[in-house]
C-alpha positions, 0 to 999 in steps of 0.5 A, spaced: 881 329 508 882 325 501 875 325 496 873 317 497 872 313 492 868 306 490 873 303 493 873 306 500 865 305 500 865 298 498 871 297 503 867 300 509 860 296 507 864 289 506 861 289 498 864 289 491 867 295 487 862 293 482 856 292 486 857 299 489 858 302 483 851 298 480 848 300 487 849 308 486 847 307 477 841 303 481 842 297 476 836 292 477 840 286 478 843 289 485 838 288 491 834 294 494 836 293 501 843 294 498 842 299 494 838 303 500 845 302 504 850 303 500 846 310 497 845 311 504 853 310 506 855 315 499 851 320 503 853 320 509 860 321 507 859 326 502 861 321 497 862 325 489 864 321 484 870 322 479 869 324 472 875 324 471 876 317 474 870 314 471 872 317 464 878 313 464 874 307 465 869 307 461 871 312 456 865 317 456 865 324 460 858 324 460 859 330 458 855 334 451 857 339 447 852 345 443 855 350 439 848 355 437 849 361 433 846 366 438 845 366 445 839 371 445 835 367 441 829 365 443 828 360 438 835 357 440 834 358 447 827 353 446 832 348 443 837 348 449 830 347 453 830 341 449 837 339 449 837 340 456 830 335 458 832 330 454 840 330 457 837 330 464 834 324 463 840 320 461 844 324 467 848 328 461 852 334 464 851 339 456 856 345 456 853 351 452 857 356 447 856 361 442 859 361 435 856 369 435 855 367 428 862 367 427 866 362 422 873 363 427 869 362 433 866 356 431 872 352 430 875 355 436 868 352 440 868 346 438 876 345 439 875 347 446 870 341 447 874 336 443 879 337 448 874 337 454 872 330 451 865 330 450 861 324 448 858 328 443 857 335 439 850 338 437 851 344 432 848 350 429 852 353 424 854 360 424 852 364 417 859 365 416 861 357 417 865 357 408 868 351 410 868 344 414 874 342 416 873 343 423 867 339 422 869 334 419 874 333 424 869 331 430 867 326 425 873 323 423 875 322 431 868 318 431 865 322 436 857 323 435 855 330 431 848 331 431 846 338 426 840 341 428 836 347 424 843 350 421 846 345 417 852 343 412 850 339 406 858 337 405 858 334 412 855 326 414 852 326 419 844 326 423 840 332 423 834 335 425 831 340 422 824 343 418 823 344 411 825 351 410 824 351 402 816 348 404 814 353 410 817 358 406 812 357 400 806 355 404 807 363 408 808 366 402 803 362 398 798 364 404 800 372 403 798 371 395 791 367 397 789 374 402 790 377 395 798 380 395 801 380 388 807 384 388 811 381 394 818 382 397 823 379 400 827 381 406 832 374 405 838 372 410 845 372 408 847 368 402 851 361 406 846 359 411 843 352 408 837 355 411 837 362 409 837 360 401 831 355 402 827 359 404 829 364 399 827 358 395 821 357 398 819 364 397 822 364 388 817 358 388 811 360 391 810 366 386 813 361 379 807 357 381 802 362 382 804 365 376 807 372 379 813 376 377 819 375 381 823 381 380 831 382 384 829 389 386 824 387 391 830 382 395 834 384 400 839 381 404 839 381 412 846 380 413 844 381 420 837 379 421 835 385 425 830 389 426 834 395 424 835 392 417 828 390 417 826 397 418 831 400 414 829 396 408 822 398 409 823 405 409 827 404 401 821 399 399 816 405 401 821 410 397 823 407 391 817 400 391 811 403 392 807 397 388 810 393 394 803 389 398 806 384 402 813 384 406 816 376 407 821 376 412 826 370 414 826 371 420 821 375 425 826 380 428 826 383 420 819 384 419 818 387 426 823 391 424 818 392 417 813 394 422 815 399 426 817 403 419 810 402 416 807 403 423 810 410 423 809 412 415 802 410 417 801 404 412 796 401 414 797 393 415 795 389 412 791 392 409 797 396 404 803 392 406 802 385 409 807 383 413 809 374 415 815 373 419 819 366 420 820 363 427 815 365 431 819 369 436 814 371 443 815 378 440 811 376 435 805 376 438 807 383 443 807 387 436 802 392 433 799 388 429 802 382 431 805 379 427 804 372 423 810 367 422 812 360 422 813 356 428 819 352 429 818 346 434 824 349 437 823 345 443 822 339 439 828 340 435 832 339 441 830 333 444 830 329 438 837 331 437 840 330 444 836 322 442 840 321 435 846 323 439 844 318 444 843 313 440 848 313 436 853 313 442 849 306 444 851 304 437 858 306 437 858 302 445 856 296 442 861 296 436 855 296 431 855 301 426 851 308 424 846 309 419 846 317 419 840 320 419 836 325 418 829 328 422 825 333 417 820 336 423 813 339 421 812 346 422 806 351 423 803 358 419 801 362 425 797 367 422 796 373 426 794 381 425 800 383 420 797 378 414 
């Protein structure tokens, strides 16, 4: 048996295409008896629509692609939550992949959803991400791309984000307030935008409060792991016993920093305080818990599925696109380990 379409539909109700087709999208200018009829027909006959079809007419898939850096990510799963809410609403099919934190992988996702004509990519670049071009390339075929915590500079599009060089100050300042004067910094890897901020943050904070920023005490989480986190608390106890407080750029490090004071039998915070970044549930399950930054993940998603919406009106309408960019706020969350 052949997929029915509208035409068949409308054909069997001895009704319009167009009113068909208004009845099921539940257009207010198509009478509720209408609706109830043609709704109702459409189930009886196990009626799908073709999004193949319905693409050529209108020239949208209602389809959205995101591209995040990590799947086992709790920040980013809370950021897909967002996505997928506000997607929902707007009866918006999203199509997830992962970059792995790959460069390579990266342009080959988002080949891979150019050539699924999605309405729309959001994304989150991955730490190895060196150039634009693949980036450029969805802006320069007008299709909506919406940033969101990782980010280019080079690129012009919409963002969501946080101001990672202002929550990195306001945690590192809180460190120096609980009394903490020599203060490392487990950073991450040297490219993300979001990785030399909060570096920034943390450079910022000991100027203004007048303390010594020494290199020695900044080590670079190419990983952002726990294991390096560790590892580099085990070589901060060896050769920087001074060292009285431990800034991480995100909590997987700092849990790491953690578990090697825990077993050395540091106390903390009372020797070596430790403050995380992004607020993970693991956060609150370490002994001590662990003090971090909240990033409103949840939030994050939602206003970026709403910029590509409303772009995507805009581009409809033949009106221009004012790019923007959504700073959201962020929150210490201060806790056993500070």
């Amino acid at each position: 048996m052949k997929n029915l379409t509208l035409k068949d539909i409308a054909a069997a109700l001895n009704l319009s295409i167009t009113t068909v087709s208004k009845a099921l999208k539940d257009y207010p200018d198509v009478n509720t008896n209408t609706k109830e009829r043609v709704k109702a027909y459409a189930k009886k006959v196990n009626f799908t629509p073709n999004a193949h079809a319905a693409f050529l007419r209108t020239q949208q898939s209602k389809l959205i692609g995101v591209v995040i850096p990590r799947l086992n990510h709790f920040f980013f799963s809370n950021v897909l939550r967002g996505i997928m809410k506000a997607a929902e609403e707007e009866d918006y099919m999203v199509i997830v992949l992962s970059s792995d934190e790959s460069y390579e992988l990266e342009k080959k996702q988002i080949n891979r959803l150019l050539q699924q004509n999605v309405d729309g990519i959001l994304l989150s670049i991955a730490d190895s991400t060196h150039d634009t071009k693949h980036i450029d390339a969805i802006i320069e075929q007008k299709i909506p791309l919406i940033f969101f915590d990782k980010y280019s500079k080079l690129s012009n599009c919409s963002s969501v984000v946080i101001n990672d060089q202002k929550a990195a100050f306001n945690a590192v300042e809180h460190l120096i307030k609980q009394g903490k004067k020599n203060i490392a910094h487990l950073r991450g890897p040297l490219l993300p935008q979001n990785s030399i901020d909060r570096f920034l943050g943390y450079r910022k904070a000991l100027e203004q409060y007048g303390l010594e920023y020494r290199k020695e005490w900044v080590f670079t989480c190419d990983q952002i792991s726990n294991e390096e986190g560790y590892a580099y608390t085990q070589e901060i106890i060896e050769k920087h016993p001074e060292i009285d407080a431990i800034f991480a750029v995100a909590d997987m490090p700092a849990v790491g920093a953690i578990k090697c004071l825990n077993e050395q039998k540091i106390v903390i915070p009372d020797q070596i305080a430790v403050m995380g970044f992004s607020n993970w549930r693991i956060s609150n399950l370490v002994t001590p818990t662990l003090s971090s930054v909240n990033q409103p993940g949840i939030k994050m998603g939602e206003k970026a599925f709403e910029l590509f919406y409303k772009e995507q009106q805009l581009i409809k309408k033949g009106e221009s696109v004012v790019y923007e960019k959504i700073e959201l706020d962020t929150k210490l969350i201060i806790r056993q380990s500070s």
